[in-house]
Biopython code that builds the backbone (N, CA, C, O; Angstrom):
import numpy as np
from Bio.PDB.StructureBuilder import StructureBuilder

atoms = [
    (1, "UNK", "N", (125.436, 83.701, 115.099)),
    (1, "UNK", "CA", (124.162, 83.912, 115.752)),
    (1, "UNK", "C", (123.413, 85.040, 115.038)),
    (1, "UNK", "O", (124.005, 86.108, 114.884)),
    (2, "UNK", "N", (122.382, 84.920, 114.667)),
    (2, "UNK", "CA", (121.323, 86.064, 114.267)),
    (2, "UNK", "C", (120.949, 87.169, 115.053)),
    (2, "UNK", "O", (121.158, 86.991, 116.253)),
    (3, "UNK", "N", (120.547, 88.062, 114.803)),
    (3, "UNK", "CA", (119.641, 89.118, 115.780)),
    (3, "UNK", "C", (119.410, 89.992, 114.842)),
    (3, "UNK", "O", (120.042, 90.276, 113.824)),
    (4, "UNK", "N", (118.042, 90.556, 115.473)),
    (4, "UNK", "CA", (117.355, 91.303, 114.712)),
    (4, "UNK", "C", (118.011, 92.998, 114.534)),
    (4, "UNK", "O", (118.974, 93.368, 115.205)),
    (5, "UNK", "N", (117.639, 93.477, 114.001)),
    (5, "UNK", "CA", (117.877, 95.149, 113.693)),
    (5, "UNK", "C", (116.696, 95.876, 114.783)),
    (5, "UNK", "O", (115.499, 95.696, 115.010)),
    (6, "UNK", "N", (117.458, 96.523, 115.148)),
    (6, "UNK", "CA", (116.321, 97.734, 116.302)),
    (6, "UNK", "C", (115.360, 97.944, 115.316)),
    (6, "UNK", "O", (114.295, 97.817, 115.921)),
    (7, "UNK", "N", (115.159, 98.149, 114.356)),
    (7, "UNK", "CA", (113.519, 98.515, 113.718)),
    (7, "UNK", "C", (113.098, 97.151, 113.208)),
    (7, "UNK", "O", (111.951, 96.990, 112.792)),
    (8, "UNK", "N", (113.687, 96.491, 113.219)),
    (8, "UNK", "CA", (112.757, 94.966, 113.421)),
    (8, "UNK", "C", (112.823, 94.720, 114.354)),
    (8, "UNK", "O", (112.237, 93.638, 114.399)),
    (9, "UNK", "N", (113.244, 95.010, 115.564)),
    (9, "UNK", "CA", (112.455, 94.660, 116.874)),
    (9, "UNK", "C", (111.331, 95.755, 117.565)),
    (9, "UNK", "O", (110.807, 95.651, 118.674)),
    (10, "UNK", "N", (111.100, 96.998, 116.398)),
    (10, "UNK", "CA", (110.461, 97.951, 116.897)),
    (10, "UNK", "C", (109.378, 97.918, 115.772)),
    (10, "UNK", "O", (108.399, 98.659, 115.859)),
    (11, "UNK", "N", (109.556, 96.999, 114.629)),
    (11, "UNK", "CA", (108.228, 96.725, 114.380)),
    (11, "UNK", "C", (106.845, 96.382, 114.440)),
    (11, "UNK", "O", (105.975, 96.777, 113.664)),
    (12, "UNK", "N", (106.686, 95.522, 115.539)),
    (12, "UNK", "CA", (105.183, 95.076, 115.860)),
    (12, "UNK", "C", (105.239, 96.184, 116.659)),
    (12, "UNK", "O", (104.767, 97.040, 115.910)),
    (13, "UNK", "N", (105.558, 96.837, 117.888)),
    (13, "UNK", "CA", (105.389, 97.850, 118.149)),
    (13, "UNK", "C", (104.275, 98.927, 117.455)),
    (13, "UNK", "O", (103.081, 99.143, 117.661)),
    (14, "UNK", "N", (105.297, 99.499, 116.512)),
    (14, "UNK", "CA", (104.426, 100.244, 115.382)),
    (14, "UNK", "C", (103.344, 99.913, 115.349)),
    (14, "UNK", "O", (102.409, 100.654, 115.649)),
    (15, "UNK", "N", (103.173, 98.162, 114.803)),
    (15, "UNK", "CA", (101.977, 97.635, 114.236)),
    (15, "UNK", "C", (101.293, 98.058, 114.827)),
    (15, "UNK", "O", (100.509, 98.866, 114.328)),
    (16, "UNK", "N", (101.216, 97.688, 116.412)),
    (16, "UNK", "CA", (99.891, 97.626, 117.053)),
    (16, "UNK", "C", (99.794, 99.378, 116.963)),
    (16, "UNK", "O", (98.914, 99.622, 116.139)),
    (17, "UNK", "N", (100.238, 100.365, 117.380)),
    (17, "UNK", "CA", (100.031, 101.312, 117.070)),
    (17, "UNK", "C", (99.469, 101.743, 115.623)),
    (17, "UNK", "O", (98.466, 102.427, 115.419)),
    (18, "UNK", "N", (100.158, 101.304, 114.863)),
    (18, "UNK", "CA", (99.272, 101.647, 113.709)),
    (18, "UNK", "C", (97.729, 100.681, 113.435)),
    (18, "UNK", "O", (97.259, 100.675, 112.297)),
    (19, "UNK", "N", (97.107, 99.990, 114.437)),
    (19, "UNK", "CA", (96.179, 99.147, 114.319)),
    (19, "UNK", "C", (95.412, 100.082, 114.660)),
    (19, "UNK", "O", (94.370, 100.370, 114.071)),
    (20, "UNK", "N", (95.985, 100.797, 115.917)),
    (20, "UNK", "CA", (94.931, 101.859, 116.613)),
    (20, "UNK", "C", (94.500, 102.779, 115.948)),
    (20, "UNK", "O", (93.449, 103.404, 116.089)),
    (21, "UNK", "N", (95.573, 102.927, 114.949)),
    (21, "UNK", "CA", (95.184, 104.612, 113.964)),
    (21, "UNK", "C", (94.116, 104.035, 113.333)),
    (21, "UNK", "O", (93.007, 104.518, 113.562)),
    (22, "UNK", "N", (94.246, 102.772, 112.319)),
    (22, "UNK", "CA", (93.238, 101.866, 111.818)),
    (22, "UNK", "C", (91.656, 102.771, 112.605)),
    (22, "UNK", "O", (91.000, 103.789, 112.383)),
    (23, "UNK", "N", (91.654, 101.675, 113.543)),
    (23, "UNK", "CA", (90.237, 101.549, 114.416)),
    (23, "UNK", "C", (89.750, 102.465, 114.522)),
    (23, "UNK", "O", (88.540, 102.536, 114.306)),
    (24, "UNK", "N", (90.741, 103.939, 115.031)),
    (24, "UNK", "CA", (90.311, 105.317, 115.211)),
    (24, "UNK", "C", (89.645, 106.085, 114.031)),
    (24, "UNK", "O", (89.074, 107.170, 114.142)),
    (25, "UNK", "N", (89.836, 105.185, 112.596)),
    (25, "UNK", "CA", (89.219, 105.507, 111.192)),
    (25, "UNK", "C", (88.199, 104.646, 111.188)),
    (25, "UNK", "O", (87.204, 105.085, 110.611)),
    (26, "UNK", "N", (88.116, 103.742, 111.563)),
    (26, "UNK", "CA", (87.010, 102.723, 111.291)),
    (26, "UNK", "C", (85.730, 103.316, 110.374)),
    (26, "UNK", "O", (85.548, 103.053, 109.185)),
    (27, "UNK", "N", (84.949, 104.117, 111.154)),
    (27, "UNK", "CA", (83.565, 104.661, 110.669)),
    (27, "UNK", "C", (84.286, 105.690, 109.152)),
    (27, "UNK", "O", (83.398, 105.734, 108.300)),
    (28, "UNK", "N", (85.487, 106.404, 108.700)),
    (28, "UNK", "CA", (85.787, 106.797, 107.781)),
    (28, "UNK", "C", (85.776, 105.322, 106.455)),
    (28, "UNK", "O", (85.253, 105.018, 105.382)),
    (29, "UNK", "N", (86.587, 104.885, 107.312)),
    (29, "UNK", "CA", (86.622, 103.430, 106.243)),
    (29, "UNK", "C", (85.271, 102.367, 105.720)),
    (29, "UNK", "O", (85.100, 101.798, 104.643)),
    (30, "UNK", "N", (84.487, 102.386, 106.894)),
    (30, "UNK", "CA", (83.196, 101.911, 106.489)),
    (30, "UNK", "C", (82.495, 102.754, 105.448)),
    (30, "UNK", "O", (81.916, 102.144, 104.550)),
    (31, "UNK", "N", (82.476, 103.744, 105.449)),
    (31, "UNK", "CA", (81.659, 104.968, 104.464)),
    (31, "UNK", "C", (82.472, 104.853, 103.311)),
    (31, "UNK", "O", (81.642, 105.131, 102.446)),
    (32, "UNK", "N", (83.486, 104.641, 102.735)),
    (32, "UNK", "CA", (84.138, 104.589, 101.807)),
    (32, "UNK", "C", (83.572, 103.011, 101.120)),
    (32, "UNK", "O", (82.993, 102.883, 100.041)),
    (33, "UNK", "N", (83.887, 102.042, 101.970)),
    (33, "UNK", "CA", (83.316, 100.438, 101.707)),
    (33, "UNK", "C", (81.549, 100.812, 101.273)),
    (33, "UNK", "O", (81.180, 100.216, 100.261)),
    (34, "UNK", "N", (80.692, 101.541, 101.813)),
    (34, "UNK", "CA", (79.499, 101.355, 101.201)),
    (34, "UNK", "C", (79.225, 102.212, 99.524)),
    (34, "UNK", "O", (78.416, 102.190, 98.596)),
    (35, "UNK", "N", (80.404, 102.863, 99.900)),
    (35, "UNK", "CA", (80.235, 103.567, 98.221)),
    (35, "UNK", "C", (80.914, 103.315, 97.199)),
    (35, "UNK", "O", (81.243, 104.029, 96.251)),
    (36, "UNK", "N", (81.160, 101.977, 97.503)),
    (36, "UNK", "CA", (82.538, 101.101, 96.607)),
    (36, "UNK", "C", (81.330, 100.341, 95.870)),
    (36, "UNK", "O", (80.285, 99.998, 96.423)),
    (37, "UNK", "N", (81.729, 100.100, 94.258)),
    (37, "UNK", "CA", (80.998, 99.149, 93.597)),
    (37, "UNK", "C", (81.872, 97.423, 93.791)),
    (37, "UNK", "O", (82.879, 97.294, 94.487)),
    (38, "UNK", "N", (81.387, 96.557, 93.219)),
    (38, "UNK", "CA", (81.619, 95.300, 93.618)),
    (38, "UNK", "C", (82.688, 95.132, 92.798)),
    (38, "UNK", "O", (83.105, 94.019, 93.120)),
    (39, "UNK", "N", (83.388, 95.552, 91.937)),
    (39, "UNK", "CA", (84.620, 95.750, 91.148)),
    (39, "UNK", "C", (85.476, 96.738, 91.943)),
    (39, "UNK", "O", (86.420, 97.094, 91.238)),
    (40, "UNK", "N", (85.489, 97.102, 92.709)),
    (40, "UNK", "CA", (86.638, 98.168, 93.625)),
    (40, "UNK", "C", (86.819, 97.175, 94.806)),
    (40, "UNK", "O", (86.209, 96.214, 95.275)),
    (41, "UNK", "N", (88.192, 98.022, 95.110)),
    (41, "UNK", "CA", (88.613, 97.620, 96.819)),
    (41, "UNK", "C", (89.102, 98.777, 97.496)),
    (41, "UNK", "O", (89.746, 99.648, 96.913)),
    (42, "UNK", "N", (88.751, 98.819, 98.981)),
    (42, "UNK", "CA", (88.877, 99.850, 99.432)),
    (42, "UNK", "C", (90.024, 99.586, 100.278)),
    (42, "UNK", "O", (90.111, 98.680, 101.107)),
    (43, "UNK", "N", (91.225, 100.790, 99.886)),
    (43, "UNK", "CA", (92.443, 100.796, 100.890)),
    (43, "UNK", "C", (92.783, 101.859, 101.767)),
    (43, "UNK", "O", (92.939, 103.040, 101.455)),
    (44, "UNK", "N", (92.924, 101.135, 103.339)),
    (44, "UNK", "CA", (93.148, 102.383, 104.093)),
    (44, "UNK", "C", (94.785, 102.053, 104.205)),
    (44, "UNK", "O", (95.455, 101.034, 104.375)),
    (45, "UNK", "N", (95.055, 103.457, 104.020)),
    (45, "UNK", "CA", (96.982, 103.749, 104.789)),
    (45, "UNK", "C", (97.288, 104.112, 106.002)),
    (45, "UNK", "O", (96.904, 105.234, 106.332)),
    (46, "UNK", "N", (97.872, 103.489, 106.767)),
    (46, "UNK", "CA", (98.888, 104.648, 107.694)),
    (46, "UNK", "C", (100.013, 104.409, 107.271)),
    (46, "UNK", "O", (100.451, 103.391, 106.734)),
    (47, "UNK", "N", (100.649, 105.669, 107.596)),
    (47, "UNK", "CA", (101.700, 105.546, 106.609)),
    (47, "UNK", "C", (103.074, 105.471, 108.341)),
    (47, "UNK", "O", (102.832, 105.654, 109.534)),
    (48, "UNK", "N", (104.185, 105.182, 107.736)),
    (48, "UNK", "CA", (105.417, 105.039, 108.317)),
    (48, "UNK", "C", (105.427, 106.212, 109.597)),
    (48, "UNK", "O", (105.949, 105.662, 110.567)),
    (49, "UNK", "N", (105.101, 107.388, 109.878)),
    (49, "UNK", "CA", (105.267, 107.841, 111.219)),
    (49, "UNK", "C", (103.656, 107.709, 111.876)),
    (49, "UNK", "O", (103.083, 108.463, 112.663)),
    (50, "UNK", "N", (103.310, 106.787, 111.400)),
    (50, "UNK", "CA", (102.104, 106.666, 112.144)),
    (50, "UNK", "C", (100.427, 107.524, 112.093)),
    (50, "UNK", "O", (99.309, 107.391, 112.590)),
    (51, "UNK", "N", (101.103, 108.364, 111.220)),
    (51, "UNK", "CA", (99.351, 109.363, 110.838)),
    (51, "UNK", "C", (98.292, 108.492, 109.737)),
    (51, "UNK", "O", (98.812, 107.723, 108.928)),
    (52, "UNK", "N", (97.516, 108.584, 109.753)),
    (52, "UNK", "CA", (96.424, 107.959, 109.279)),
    (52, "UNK", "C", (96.836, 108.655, 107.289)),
    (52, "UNK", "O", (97.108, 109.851, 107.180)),
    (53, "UNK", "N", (96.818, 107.974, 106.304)),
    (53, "UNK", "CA", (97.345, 107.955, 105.264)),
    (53, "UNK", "C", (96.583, 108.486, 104.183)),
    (53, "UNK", "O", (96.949, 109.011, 103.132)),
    (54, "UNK", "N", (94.951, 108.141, 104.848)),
    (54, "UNK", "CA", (93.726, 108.212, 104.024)),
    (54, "UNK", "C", (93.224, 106.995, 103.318)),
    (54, "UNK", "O", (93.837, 105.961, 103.585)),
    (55, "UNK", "N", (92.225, 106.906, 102.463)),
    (55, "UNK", "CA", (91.383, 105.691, 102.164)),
    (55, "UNK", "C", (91.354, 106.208, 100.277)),
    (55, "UNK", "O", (91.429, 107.343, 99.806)),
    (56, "UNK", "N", (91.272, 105.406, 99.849)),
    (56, "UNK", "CA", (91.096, 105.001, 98.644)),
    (56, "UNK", "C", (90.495, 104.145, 97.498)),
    (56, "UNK", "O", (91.040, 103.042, 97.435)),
    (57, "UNK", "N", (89.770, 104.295, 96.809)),
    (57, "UNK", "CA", (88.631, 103.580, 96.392)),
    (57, "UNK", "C", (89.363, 102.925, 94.671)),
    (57, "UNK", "O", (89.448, 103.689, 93.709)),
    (58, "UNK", "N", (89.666, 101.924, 94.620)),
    (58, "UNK", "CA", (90.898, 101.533, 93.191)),
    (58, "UNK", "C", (90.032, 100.158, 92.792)),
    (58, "UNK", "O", (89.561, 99.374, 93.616)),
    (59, "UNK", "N", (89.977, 100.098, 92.005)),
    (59, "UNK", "CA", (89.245, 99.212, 90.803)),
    (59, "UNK", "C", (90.104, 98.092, 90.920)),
    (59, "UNK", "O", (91.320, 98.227, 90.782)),
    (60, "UNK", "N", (89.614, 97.075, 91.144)),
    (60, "UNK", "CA", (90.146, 95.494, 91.360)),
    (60, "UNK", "C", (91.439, 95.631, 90.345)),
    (60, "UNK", "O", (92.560, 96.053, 90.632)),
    (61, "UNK", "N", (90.918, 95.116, 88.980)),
    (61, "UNK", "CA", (91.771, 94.955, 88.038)),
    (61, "UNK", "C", (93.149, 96.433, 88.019)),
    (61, "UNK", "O", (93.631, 96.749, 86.930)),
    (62, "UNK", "N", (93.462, 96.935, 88.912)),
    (62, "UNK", "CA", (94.266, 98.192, 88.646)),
    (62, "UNK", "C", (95.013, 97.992, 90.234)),
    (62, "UNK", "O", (96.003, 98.662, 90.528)),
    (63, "UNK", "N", (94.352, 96.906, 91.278)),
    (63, "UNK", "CA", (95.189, 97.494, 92.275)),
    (63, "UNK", "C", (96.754, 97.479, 92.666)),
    (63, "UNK", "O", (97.354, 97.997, 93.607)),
    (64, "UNK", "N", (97.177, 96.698, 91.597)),
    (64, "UNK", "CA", (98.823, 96.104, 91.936)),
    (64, "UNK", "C", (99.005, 97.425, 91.938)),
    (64, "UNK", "O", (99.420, 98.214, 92.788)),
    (65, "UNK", "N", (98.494, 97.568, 90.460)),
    (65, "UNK", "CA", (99.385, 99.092, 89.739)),
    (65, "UNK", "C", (99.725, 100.107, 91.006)),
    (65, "UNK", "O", (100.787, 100.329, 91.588)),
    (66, "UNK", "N", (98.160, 100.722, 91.224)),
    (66, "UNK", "CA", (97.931, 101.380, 92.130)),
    (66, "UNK", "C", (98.168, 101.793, 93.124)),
    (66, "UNK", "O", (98.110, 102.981, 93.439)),
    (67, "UNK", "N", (98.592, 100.563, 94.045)),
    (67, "UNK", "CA", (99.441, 100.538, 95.378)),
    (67, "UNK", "C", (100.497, 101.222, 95.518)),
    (67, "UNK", "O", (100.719, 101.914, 96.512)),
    (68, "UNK", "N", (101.121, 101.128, 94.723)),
    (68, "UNK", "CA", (102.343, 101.961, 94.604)),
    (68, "UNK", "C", (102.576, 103.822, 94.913)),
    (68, "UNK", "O", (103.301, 104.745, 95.283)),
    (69, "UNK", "N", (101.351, 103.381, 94.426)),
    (69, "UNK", "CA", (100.463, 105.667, 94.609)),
    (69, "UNK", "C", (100.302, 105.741, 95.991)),
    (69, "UNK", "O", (100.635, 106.756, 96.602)),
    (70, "UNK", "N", (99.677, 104.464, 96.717)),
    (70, "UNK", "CA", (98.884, 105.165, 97.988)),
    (70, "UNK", "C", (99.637, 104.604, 98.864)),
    (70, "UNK", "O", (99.048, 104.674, 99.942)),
    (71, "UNK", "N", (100.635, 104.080, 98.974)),
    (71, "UNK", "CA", (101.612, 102.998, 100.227)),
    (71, "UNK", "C", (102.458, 103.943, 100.279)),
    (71, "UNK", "O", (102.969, 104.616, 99.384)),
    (72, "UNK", "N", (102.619, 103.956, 101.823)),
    (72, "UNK", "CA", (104.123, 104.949, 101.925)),
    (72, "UNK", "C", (105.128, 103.851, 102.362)),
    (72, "UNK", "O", (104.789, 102.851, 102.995)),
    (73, "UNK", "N", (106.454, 104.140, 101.951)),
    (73, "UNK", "CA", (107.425, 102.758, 101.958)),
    (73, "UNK", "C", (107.595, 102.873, 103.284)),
    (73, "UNK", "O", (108.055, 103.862, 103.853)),
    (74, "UNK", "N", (107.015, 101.293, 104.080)),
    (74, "UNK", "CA", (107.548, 101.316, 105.760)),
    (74, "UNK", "C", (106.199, 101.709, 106.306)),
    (74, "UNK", "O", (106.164, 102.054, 107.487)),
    (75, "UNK", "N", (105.001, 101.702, 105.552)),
    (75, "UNK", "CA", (103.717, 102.196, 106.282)),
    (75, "UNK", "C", (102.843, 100.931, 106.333)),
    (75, "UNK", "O", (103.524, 99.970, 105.976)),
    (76, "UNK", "N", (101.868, 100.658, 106.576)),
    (76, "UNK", "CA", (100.926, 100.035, 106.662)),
    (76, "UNK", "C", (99.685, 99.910, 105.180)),
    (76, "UNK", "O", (99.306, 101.069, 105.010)),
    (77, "UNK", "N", (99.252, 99.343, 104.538)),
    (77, "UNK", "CA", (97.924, 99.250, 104.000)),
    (77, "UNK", "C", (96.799, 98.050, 104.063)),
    (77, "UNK", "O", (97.067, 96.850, 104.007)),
    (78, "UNK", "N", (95.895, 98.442, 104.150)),
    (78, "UNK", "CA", (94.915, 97.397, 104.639)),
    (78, "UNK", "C", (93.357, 97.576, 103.220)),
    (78, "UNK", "O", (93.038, 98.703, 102.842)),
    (79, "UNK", "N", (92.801, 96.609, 102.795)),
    (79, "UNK", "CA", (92.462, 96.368, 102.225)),
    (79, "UNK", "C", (90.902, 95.889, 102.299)),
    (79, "UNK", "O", (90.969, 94.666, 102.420)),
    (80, "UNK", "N", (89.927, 96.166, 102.288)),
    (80, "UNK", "CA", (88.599, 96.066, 102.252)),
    (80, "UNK", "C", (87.565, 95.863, 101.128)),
    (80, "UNK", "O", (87.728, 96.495, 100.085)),
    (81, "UNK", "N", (86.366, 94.912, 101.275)),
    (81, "UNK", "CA", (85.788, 95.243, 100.295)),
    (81, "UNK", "C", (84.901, 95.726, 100.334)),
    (81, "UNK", "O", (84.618, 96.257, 101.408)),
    (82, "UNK", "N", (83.867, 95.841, 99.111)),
    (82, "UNK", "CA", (82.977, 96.551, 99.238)),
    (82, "UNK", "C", (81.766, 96.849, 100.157)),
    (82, "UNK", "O", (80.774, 96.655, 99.454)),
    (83, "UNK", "N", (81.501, 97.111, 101.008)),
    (83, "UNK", "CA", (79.950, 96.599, 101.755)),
    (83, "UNK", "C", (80.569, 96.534, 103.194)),
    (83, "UNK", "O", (79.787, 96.388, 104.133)),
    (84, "UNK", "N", (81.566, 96.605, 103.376)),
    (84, "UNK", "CA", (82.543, 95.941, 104.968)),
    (84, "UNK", "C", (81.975, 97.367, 105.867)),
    (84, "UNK", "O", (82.187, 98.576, 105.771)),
    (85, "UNK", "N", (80.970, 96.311, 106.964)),
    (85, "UNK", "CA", (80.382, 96.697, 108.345)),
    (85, "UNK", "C", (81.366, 97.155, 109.110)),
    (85, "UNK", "O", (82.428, 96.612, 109.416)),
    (86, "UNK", "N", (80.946, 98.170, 109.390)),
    (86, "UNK", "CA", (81.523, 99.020, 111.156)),
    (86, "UNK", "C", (82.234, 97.793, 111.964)),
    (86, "UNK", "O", (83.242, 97.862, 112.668)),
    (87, "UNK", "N", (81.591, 96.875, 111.726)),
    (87, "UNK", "CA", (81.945, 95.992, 113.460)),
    (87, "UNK", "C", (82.438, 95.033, 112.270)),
    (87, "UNK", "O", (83.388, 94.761, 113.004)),
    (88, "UNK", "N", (82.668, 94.314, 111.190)),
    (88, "UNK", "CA", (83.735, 93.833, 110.468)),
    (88, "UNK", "C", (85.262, 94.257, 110.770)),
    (88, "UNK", "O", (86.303, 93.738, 111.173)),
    (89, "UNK", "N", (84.717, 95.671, 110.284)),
    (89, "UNK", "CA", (86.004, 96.447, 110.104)),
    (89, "UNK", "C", (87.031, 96.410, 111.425)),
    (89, "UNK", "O", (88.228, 96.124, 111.401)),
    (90, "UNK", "N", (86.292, 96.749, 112.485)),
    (90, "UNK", "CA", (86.721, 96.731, 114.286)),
    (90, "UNK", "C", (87.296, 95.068, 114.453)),
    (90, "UNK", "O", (88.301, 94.667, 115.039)),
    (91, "UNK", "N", (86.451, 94.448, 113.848)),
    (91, "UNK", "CA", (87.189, 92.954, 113.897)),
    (91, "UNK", "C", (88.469, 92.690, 113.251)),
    (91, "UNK", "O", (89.279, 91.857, 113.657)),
    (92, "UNK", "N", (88.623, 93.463, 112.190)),
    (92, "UNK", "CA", (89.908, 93.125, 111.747)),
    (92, "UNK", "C", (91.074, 94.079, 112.159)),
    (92, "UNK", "O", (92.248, 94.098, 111.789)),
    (93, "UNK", "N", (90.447, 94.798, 112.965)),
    (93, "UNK", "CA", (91.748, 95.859, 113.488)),
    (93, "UNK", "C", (92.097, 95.074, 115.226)),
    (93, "UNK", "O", (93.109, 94.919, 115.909)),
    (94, "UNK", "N", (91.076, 94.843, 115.332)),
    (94, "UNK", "CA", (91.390, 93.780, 116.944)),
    (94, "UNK", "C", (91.940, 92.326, 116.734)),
    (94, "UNK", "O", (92.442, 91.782, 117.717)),
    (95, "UNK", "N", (91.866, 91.293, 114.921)),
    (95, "UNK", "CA", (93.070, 90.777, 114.789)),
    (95, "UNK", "C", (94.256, 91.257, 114.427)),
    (95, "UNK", "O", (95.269, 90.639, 114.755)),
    (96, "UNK", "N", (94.320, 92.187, 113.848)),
    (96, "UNK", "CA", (95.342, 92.734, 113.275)),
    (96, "UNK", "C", (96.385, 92.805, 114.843)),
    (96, "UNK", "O", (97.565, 92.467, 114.750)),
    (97, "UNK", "N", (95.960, 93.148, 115.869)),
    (97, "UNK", "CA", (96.587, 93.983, 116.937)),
    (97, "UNK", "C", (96.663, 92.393, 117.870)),
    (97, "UNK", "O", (97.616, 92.543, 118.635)),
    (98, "UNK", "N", (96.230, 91.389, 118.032)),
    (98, "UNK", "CA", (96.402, 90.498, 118.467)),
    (98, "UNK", "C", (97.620, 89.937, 117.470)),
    (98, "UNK", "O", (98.697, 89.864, 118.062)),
    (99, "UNK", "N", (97.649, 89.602, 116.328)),
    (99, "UNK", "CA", (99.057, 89.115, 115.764)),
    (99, "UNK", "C", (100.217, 90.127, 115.919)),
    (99, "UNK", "O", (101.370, 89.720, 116.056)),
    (100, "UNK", "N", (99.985, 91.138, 115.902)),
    (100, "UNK", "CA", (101.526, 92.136, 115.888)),
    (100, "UNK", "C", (101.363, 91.648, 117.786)),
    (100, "UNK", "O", (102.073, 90.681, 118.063)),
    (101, "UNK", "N", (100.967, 91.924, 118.361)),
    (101, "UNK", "CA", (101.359, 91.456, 120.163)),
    (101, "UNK", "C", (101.971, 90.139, 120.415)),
    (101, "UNK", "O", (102.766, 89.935, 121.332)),
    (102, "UNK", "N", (101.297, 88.634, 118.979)),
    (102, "UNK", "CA", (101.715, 87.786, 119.379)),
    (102, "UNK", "C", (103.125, 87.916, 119.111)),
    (102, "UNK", "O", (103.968, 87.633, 119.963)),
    (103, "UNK", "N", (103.483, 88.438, 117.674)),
    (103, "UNK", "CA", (104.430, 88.647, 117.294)),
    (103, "UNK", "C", (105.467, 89.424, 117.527)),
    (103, "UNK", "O", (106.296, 89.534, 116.624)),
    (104, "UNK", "N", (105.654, 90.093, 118.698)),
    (104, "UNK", "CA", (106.332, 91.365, 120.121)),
    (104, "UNK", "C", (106.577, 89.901, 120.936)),
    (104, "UNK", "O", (107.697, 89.643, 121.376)),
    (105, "UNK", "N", (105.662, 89.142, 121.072)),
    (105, "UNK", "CA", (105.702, 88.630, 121.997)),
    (105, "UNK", "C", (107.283, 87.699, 122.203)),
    (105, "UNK", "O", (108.176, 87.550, 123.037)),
    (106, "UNK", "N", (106.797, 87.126, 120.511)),
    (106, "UNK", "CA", (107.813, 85.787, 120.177)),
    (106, "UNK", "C", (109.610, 86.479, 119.986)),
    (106, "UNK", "O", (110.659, 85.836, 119.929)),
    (107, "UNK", "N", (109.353, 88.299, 119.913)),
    (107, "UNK", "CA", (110.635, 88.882, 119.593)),
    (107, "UNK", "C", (111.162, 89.203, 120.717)),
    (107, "UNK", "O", (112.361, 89.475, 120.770)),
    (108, "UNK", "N", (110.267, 89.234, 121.960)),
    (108, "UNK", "CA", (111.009, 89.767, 123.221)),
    (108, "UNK", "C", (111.463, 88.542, 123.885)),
    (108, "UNK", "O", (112.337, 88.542, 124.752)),
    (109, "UNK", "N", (110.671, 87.186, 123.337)),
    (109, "UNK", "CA", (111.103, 85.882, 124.207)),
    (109, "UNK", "C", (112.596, 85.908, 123.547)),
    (109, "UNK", "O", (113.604, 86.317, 124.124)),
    (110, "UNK", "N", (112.536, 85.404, 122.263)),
    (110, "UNK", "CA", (114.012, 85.867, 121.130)),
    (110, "UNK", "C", (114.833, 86.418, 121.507)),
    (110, "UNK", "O", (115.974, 85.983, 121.661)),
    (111, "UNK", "N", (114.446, 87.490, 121.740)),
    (111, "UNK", "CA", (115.728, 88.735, 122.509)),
    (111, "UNK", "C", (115.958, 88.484, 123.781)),
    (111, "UNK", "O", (117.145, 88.585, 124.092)),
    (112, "UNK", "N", (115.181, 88.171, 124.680)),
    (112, "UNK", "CA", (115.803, 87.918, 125.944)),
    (112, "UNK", "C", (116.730, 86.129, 125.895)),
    (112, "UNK", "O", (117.675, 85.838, 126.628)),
    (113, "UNK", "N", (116.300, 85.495, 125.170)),
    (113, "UNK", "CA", (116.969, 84.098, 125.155)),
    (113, "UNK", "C", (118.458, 84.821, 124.937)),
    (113, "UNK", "O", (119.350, 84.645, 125.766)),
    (114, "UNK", "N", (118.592, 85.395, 124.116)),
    (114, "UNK", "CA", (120.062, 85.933, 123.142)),
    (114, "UNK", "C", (120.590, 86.483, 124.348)),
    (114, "UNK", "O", (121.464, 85.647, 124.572)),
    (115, "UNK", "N", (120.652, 87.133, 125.083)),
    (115, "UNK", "CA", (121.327, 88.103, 126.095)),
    (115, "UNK", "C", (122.016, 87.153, 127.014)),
    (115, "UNK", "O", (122.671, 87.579, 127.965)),
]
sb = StructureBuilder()
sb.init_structure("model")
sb.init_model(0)
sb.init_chain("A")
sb.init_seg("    ")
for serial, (resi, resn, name, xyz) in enumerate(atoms, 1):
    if name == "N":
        sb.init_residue(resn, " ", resi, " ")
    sb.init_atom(name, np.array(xyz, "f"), 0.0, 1.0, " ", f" {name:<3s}", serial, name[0])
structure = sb.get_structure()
């Protein structure tokens, strides 16, 4: 029988918490997206205990590389482009937080079947 590891069942958890740190940046992250040229992408972090990671402005062609600099291992990064509206941005932190819930959801049905 399978079962998950306590921090994979305490992952979406996080998520949605770290969705909130997201949203609570929103207007930081929009201001970064309007001063991005159309060759950049803008990445916000939270990183693994949950503090907001900061935002980052990395040139398309460089971002594999790049990621590696601004991801904390076990954190979150989210990805934007250039021009991305206030209420874009809020949209993708209110899906973001609807899939990590669906996905709590399908781990607590999981876990309680197992018991």
């Amino acid at each position: 029988m399978h079962t998950f590891s306590k921090e994979a069942l305490e992952r979406p958890t996080h998520t949605l918490q770290a969705a909130g740190v997201l949203r609570e940046k929103a207007e930081v992250i929009c201001r970064a997206t309007k001063d991005a040229r159309a060759d950049e992408v803008v990445v916000a972090v939270v990183q693994r205990d949950l503090n907001f990671g900061g935002v980052w402005t990395i040139a398309r062609e460089s971002l594999v590389r790049q990621m590696s600099l601004v991801e904390d291992k076990g954190g979150w990064s989210f990805t934007f482009s250039p021009d991305t509206s206030f209420t874009q941005i809020e949209e993708r932190c209110l899906e973001f937080t609807r899939i990590a819930f669906r996905r709590w959801e399908a781990m607590q049905r999981w876990a309680t079947r197992q018991r």
